[in-house]
N, CA, C and O atoms as CSV, one atom per row, in Angstrom:
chain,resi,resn,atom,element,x,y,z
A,1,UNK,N,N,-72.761,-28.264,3.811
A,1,UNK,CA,C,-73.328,-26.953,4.026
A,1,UNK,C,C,-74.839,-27.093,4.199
A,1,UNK,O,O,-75.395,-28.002,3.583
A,2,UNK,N,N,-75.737,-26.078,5.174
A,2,UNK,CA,C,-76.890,-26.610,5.198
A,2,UNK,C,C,-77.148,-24.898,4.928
A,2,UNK,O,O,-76.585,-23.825,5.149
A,3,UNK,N,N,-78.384,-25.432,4.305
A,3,UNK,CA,C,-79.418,-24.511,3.900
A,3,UNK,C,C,-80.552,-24.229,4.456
A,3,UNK,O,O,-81.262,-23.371,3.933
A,4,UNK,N,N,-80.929,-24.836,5.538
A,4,UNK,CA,C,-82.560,-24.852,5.888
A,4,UNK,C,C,-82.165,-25.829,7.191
A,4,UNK,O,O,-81.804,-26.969,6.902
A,5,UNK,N,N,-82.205,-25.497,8.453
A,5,UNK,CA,C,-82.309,-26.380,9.092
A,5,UNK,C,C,-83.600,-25.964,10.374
A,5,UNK,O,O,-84.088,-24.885,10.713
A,6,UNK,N,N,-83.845,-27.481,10.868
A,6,UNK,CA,C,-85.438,-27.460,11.661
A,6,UNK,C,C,-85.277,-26.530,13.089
A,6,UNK,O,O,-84.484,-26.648,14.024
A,7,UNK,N,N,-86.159,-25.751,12.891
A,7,UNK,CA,C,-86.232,-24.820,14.565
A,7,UNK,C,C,-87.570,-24.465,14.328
A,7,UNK,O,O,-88.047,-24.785,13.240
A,8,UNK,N,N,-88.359,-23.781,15.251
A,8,UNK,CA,C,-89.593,-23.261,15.467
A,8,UNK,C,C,-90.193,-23.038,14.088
A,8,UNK,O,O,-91.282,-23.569,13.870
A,9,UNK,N,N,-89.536,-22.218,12.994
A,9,UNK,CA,C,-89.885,-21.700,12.012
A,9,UNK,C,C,-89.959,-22.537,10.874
A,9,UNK,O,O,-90.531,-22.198,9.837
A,10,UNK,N,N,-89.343,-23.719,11.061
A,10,UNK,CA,C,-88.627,-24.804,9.615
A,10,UNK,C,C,-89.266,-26.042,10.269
A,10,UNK,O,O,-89.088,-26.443,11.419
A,11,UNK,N,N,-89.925,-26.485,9.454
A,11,UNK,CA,C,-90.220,-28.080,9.086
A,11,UNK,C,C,-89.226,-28.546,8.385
A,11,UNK,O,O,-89.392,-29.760,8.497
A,12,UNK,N,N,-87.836,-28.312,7.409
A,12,UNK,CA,C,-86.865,-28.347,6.964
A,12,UNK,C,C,-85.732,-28.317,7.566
A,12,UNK,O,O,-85.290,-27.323,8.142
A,13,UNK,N,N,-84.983,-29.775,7.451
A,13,UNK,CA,C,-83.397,-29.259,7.129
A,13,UNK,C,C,-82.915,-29.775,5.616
A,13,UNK,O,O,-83.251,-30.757,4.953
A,14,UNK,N,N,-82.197,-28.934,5.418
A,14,UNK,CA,C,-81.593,-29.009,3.689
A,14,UNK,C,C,-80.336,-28.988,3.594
A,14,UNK,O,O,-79.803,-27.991,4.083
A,15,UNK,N,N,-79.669,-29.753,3.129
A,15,UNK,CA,C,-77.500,-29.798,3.426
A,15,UNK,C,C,-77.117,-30.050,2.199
A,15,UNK,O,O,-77.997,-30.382,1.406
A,16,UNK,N,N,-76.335,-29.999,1.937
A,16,UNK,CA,C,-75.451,-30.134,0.762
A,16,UNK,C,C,-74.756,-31.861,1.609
A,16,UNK,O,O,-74.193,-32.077,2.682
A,17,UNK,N,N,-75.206,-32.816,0.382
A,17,UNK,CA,C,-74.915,-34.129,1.294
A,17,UNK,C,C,-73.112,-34.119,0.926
A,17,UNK,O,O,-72.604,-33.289,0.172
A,18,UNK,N,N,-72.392,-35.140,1.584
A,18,UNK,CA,C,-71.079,-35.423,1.373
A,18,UNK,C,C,-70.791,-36.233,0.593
A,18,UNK,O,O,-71.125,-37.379,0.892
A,19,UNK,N,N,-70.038,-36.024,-0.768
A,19,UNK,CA,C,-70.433,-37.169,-1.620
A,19,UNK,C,C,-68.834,-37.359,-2.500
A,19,UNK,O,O,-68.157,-36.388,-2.839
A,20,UNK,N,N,-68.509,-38.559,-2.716
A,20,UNK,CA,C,-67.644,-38.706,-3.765
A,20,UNK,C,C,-67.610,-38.443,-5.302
A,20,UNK,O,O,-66.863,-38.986,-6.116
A,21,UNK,N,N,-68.685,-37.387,-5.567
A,21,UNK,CA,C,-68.774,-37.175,-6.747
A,21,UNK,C,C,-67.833,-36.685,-7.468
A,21,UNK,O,O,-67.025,-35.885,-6.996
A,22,UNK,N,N,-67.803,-37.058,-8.615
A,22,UNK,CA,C,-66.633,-36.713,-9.944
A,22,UNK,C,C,-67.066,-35.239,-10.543
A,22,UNK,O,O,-66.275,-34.348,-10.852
A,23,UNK,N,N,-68.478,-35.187,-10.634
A,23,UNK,CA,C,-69.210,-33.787,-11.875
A,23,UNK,C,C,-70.032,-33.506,-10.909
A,23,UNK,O,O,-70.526,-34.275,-10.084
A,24,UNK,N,N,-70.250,-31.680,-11.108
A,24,UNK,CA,C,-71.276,-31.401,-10.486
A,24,UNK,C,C,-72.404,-31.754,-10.421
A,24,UNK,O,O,-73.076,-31.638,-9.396
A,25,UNK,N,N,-72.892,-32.335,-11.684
A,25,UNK,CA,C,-74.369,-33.082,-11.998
A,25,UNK,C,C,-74.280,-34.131,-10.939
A,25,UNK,O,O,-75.329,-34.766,-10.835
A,26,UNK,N,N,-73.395,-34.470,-10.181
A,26,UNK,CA,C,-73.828,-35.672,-9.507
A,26,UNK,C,C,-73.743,-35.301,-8.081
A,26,UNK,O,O,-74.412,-36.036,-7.355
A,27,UNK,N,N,-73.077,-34.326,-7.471
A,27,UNK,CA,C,-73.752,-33.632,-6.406
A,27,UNK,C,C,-75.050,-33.460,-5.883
A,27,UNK,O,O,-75.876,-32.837,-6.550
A,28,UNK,N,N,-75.439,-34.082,-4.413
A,28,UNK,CA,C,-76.523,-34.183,-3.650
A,28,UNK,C,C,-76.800,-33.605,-2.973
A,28,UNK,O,O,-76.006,-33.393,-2.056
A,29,UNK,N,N,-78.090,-32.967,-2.962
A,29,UNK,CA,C,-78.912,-32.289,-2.169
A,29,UNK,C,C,-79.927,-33.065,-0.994
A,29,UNK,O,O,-81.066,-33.352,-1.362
A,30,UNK,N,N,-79.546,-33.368,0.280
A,30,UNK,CA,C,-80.898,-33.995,0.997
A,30,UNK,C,C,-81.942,-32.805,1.501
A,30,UNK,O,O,-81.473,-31.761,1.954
A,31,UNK,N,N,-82.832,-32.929,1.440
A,31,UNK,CA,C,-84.213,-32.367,1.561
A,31,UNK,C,C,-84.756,-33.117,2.530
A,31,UNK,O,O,-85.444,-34.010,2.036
A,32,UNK,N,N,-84.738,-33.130,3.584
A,32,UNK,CA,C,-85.729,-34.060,4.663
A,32,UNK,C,C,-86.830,-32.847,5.279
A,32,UNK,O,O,-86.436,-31.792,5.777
A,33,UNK,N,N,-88.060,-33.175,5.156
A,33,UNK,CA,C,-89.193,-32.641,5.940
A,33,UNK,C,C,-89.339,-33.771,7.727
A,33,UNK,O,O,-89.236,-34.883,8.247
A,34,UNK,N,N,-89.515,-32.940,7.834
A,34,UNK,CA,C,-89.861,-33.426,9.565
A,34,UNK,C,C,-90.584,-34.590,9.707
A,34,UNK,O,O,-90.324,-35.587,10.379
A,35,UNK,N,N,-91.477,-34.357,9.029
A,35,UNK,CA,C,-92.526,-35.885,8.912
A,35,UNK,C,C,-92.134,-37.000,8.282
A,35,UNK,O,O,-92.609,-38.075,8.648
A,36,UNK,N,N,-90.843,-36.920,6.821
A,36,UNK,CA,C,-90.497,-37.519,6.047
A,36,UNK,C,C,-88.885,-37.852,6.491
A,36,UNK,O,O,-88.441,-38.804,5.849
A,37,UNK,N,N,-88.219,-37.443,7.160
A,37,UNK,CA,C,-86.832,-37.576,7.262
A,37,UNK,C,C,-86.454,-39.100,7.154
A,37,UNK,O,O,-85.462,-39.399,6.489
A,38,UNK,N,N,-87.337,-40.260,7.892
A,38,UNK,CA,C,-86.471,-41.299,7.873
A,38,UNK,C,C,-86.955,-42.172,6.376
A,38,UNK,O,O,-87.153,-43.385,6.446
A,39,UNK,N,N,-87.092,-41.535,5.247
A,39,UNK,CA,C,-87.201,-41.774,3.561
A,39,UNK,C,C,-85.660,-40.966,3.508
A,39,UNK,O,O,-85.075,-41.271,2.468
A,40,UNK,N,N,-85.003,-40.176,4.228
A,40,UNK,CA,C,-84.075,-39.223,3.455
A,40,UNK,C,C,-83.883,-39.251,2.006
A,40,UNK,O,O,-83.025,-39.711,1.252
A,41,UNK,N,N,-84.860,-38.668,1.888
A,41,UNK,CA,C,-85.064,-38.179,0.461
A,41,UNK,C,C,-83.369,-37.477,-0.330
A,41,UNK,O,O,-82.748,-36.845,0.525
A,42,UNK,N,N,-82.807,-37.508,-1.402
A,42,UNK,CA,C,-82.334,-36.677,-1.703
A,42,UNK,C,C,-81.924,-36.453,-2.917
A,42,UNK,O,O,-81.775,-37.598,-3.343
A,43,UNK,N,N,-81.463,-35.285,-4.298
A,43,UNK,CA,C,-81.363,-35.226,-5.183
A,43,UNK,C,C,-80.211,-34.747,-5.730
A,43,UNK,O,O,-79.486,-33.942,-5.144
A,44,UNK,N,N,-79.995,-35.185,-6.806
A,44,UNK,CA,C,-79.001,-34.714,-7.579
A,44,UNK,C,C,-78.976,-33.311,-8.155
A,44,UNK,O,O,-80.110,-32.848,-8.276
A,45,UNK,N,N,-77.857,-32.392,-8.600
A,45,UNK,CA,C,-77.652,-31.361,-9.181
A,45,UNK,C,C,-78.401,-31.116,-10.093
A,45,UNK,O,O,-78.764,-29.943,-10.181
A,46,UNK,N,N,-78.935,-32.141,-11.146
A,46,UNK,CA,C,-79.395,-32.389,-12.634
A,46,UNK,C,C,-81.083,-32.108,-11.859
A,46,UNK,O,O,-81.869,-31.225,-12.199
A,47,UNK,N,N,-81.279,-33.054,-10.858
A,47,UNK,CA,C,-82.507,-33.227,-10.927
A,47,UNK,C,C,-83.110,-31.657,-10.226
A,47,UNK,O,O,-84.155,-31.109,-10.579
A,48,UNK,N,N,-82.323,-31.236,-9.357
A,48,UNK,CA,C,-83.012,-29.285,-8.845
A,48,UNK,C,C,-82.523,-28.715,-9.709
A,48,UNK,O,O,-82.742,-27.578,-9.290
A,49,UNK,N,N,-81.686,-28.477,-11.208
A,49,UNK,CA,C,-82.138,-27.976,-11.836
A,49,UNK,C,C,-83.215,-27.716,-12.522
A,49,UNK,O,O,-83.687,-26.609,-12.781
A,50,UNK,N,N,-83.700,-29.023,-12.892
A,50,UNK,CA,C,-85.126,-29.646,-13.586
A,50,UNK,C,C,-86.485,-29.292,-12.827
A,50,UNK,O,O,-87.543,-29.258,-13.456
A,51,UNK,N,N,-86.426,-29.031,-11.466
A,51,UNK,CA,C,-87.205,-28.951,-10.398
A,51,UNK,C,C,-87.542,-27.087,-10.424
A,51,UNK,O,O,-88.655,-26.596,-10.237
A,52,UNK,N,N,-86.168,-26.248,-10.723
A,52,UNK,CA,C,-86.195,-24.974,-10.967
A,52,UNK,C,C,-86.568,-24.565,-12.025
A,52,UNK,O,O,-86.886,-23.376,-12.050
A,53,UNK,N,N,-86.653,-25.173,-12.998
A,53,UNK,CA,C,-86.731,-24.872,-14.380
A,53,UNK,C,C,-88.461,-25.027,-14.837
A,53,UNK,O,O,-89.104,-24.562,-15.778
A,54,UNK,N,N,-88.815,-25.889,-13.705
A,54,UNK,CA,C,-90.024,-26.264,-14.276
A,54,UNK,C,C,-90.777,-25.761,-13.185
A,54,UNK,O,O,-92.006,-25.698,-13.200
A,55,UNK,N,N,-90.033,-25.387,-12.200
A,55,UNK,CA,C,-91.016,-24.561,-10.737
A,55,UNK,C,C,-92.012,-25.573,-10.484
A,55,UNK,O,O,-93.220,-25.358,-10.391
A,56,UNK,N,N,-91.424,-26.712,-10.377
A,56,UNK,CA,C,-92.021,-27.751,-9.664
A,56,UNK,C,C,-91.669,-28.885,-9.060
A,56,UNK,O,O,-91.250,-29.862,-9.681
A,57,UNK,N,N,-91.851,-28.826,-7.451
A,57,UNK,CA,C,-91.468,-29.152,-6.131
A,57,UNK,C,C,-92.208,-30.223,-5.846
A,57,UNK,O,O,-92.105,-30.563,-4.667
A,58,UNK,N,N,-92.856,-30.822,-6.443
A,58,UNK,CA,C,-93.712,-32.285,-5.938
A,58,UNK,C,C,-93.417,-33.258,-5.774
A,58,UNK,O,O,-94.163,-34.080,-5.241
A,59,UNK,N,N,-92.178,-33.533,-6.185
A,59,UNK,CA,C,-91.568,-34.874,-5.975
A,59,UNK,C,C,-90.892,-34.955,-4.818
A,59,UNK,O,O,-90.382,-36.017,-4.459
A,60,UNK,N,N,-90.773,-33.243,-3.729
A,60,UNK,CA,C,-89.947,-33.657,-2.585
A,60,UNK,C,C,-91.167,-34.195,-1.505
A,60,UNK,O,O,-92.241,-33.626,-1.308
A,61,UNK,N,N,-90.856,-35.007,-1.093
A,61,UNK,CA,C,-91.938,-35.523,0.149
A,61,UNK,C,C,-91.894,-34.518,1.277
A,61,UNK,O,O,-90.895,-33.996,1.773
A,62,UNK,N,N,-93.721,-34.271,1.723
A,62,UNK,CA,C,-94.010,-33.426,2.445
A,62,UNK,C,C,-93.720,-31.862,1.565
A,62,UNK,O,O,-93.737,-30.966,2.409
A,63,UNK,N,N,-93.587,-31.563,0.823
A,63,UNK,CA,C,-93.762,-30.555,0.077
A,63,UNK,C,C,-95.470,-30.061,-0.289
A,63,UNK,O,O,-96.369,-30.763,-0.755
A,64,UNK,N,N,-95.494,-29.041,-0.007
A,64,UNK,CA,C,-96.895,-27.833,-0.154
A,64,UNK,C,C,-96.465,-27.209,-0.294
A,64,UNK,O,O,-95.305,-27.009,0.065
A,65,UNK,N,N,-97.646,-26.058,-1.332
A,65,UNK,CA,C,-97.196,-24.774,-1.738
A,65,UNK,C,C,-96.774,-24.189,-0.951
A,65,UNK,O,O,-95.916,-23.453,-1.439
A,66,UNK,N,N,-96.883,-24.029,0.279
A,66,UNK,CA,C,-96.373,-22.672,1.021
A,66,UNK,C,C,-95.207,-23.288,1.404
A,66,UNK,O,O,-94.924,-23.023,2.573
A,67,UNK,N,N,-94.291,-24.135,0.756
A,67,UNK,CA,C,-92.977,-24.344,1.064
A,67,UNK,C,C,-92.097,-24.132,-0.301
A,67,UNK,O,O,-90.900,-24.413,-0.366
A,68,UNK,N,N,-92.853,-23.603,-1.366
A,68,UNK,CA,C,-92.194,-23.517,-2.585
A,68,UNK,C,C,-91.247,-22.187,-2.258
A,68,UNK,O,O,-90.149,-22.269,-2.808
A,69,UNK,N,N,-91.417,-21.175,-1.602
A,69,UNK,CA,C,-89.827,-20.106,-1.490
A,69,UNK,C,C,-88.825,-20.483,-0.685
A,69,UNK,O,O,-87.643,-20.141,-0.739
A,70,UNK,N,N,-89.538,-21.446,0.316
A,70,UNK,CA,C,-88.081,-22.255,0.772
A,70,UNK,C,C,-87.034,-22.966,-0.266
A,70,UNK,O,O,-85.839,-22.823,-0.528
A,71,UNK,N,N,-88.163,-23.858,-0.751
A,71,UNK,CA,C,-87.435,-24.731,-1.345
A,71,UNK,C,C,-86.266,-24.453,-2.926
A,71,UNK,O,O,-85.304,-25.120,-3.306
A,72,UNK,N,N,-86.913,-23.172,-3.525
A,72,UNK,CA,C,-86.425,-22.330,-4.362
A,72,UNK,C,C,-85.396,-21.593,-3.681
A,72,UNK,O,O,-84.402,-21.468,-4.397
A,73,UNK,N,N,-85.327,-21.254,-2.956
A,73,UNK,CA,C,-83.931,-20.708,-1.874
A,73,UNK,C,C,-83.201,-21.474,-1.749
A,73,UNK,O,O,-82.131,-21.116,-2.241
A,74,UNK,N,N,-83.150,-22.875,-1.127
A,74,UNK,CA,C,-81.766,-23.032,-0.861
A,74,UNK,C,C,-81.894,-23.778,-2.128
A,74,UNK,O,O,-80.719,-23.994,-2.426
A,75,UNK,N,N,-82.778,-24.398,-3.227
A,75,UNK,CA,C,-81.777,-25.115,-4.668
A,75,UNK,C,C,-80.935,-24.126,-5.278
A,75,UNK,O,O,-79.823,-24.371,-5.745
A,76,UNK,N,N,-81.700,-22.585,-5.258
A,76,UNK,CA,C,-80.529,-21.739,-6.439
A,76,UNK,C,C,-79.168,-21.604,-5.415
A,76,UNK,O,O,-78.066,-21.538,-5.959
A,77,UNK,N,N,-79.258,-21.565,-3.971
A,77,UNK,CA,C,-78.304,-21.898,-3.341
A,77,UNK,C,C,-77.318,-22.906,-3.222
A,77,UNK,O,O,-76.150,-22.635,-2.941
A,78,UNK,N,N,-77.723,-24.038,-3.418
A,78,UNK,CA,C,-76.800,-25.521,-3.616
A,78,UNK,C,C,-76.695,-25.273,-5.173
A,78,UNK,O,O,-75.588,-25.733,-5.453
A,79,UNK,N,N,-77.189,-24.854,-6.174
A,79,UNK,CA,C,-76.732,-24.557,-7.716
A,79,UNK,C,C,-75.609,-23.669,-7.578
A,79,UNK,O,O,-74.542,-24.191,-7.902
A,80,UNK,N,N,-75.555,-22.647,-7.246
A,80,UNK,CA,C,-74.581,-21.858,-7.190
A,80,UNK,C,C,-73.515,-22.031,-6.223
A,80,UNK,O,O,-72.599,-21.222,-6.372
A,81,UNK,N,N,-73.389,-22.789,-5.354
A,81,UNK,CA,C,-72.589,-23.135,-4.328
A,81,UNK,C,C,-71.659,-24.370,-5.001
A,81,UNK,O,O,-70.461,-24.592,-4.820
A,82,UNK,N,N,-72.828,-25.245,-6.015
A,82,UNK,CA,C,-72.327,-26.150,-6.616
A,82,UNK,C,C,-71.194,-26.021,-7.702
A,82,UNK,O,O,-70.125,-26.585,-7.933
A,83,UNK,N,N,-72.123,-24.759,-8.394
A,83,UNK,CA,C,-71.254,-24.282,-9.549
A,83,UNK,C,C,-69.666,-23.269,-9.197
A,83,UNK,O,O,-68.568,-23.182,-9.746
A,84,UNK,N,N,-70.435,-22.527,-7.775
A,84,UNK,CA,C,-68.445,-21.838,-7.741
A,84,UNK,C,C,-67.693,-22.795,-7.665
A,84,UNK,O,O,-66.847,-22.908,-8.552
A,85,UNK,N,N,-67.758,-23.905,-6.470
A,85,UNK,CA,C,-66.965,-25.032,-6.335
A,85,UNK,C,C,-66.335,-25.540,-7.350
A,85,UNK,O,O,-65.134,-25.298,-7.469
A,86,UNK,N,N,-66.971,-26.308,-8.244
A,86,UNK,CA,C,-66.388,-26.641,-9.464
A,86,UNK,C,C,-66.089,-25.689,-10.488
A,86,UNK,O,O,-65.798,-25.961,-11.653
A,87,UNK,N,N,-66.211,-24.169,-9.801
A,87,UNK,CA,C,-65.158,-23.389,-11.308
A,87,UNK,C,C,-63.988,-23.223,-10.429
A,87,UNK,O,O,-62.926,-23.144,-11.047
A,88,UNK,N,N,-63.943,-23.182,-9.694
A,88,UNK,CA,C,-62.877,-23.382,-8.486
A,88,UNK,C,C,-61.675,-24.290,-8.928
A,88,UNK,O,O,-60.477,-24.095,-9.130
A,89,UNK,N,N,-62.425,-25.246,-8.984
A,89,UNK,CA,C,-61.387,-26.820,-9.166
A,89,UNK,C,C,-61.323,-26.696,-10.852
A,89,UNK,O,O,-61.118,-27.710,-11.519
A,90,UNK,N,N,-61.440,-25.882,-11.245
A,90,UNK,CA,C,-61.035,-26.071,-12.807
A,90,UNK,C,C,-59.909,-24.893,-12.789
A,90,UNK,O,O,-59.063,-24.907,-13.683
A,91,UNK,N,N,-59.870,-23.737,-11.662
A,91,UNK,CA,C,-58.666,-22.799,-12.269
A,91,UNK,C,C,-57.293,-23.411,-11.920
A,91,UNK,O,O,-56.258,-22.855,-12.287
């Protein structure tokens, strides 16, 4: 699933990566900035919680303030996308 992808308006694309994970904590988020994509940066469930919690975005490469409501958009988005999924697979 993508959250943010690059057109006129976005220096961002943001996806929900494809992953063999067991727990939601281990679900990946890639974050690539335009300038940074071939680092494909990307994080775990655990770690954009930690990133939301503390409202701080510095560790994604190419990140500036005026990208902090992006970037707060699509994590509570991949959190909650993360979390129906796996209440999903528990009913």
């Amino acid at each position: 699933m993508a959250y943010r992808r690059y057109d006129k308006t976005s220096d961002w694309y943001i996806f929900w990566e494809t992953s063999s994970a067991k727990s939601k904590e281990d679900e990946r988020i890639a974050v690539w900035h335009k300038d940074h994509r071939a680092a494909a940066p990307n994080f775990s469930y655990r770690e954009v919680l930690a990133m939301l919690e503390e409202n701080n975005f510095g560790g994604v490469p190419g990140f500036s303030t005026r990208d902090s409501d992006v970037l707060r958009r699509a994590f509570q988005e991949f959190v909650a996308d993360v979390d129906a999924e796996y209440s999903s697979r528990a009913s």
